[in-house]
C-alpha positions in Angstrom: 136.8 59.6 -60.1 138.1 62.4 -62.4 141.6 63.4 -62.9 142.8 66.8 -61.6 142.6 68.4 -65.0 139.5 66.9 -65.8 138.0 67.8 -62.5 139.3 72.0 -63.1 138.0 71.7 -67.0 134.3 70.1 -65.4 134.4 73.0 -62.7 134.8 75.4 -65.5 131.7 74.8 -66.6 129.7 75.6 -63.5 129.1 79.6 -64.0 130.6 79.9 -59.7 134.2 80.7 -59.0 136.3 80.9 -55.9 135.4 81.9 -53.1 131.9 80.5 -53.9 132.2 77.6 -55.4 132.0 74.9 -53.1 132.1 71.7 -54.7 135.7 70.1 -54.1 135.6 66.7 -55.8 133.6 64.4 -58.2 133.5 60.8 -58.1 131.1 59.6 -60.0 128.7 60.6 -62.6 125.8 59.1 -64.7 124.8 62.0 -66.9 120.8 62.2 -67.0 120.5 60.2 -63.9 122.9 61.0 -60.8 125.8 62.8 -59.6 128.6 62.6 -56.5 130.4 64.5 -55.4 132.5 65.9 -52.1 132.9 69.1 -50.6 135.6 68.8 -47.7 134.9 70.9 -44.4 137.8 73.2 -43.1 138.4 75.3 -40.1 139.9 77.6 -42.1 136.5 78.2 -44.4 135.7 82.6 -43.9 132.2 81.8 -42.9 132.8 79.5 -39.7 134.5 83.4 -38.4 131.6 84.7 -38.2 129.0 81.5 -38.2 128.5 80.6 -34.5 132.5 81.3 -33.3 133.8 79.1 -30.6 131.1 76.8 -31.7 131.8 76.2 -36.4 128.7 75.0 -38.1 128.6 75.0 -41.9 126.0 76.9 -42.5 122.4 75.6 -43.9 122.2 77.8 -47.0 126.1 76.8 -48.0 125.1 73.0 -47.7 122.2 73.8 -49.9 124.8 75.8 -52.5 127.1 72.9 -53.0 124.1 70.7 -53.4 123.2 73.3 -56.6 126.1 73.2 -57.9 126.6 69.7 -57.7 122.8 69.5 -59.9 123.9 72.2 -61.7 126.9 70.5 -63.3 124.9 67.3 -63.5 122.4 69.1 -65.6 125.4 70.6 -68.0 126.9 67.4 -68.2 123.4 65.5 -69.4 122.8 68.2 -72.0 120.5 70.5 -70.7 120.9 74.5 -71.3 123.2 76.3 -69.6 123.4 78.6 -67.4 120.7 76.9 -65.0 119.3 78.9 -62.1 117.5 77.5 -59.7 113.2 77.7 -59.6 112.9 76.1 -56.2 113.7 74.4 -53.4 111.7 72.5 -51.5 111.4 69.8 -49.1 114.5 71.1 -47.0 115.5 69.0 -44.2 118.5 69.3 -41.9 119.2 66.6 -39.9 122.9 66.6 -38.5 125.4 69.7 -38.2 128.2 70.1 -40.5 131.6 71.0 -39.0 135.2 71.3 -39.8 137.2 68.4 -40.4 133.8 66.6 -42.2 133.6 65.3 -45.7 130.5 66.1 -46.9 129.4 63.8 -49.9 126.7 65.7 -52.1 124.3 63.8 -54.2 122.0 64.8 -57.0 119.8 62.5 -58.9 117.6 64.1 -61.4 114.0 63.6 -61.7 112.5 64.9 -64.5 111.5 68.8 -66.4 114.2 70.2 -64.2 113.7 68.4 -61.0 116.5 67.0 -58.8 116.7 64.9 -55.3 119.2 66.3 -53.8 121.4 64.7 -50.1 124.4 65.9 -48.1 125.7 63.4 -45.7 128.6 62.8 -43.7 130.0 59.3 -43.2 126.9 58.0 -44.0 124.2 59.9 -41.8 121.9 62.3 -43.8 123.0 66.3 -43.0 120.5 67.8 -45.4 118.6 66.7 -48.2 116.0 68.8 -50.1 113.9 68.7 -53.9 115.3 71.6 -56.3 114.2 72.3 -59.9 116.2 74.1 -62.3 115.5 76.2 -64.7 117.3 78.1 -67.9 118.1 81.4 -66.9 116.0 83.1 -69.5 113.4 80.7 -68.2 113.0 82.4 -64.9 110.9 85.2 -63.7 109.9 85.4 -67.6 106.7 86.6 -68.1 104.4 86.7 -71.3 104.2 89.7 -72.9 100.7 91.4 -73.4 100.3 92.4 -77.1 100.6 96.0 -77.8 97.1 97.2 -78.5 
């Protein structure tokens, strides 16, 4: 597990700031392989106003985020270009609701040219997992250029 300071100068690095950045702790990392990390679930979290009131879910798409950002930093920390956007995801699956008061433990294992296996799961039961690549920013959307007759 990293030290507070090292944890602040590691979050640094992703290119997401408060409020959006969603990834709370890291405990371990093998850069090039695997990542974990923890994003902890509170009441007090802007979206659960809104999301389903009387009833807080984390929502899909922000269980998806901190799974990004968790591959994201993986992917800065094993060397690849940064800033890395991501190409796709695929493969989604929720399976169990995320609300306040869980600890949701993020994992990203890379798989090859930009690819990552990404889980969410709360004390041990799967919540979401999904397939992701990333790609270098300049990498996505690029087009070639047709030669000026």
């Amino acid at each position: 597990m990293l030290t507070l300071a090292e944890l602040e100068a590691t979050l640094r690095t992703l290119p997401r700031r408060y409020p959006v950045l969603l990834v709370d702790r890291i405990d371990a990392c093998t850069p090039g392989v695997e990542a974990r990390g923890v994003k902890c679930v509170t009441v007090n979290e802007p979206y659960f106003q809104g999301h389903f009131p009387g009833h807080p879910v984390m929502p899909g798409v922000l269980i998806m985020e901190a799974l990004v950002q968790l591959a994201t930093w993986l992917a800065l920390e094993s060397g690849e270009p940064a800033p890395q956007t991501v190409r796709s995801i695929g493969r989604a699956r929720f399976k169990r609701q995320v609300i306040p008061g869980d600890l949701l433990v993020l994992e990203a294992r890379m798989a090859g040219d930009g690819k990552f296996v990404l889980r969410a799961s709360v004390d041990g039961v799967t919540a979401a997992e999904a397939e992701m690549i990333l790609a270098p920013e300049a990498a996505v959307g690029a087009a070639p250029r047709a030669a000026a007759p």
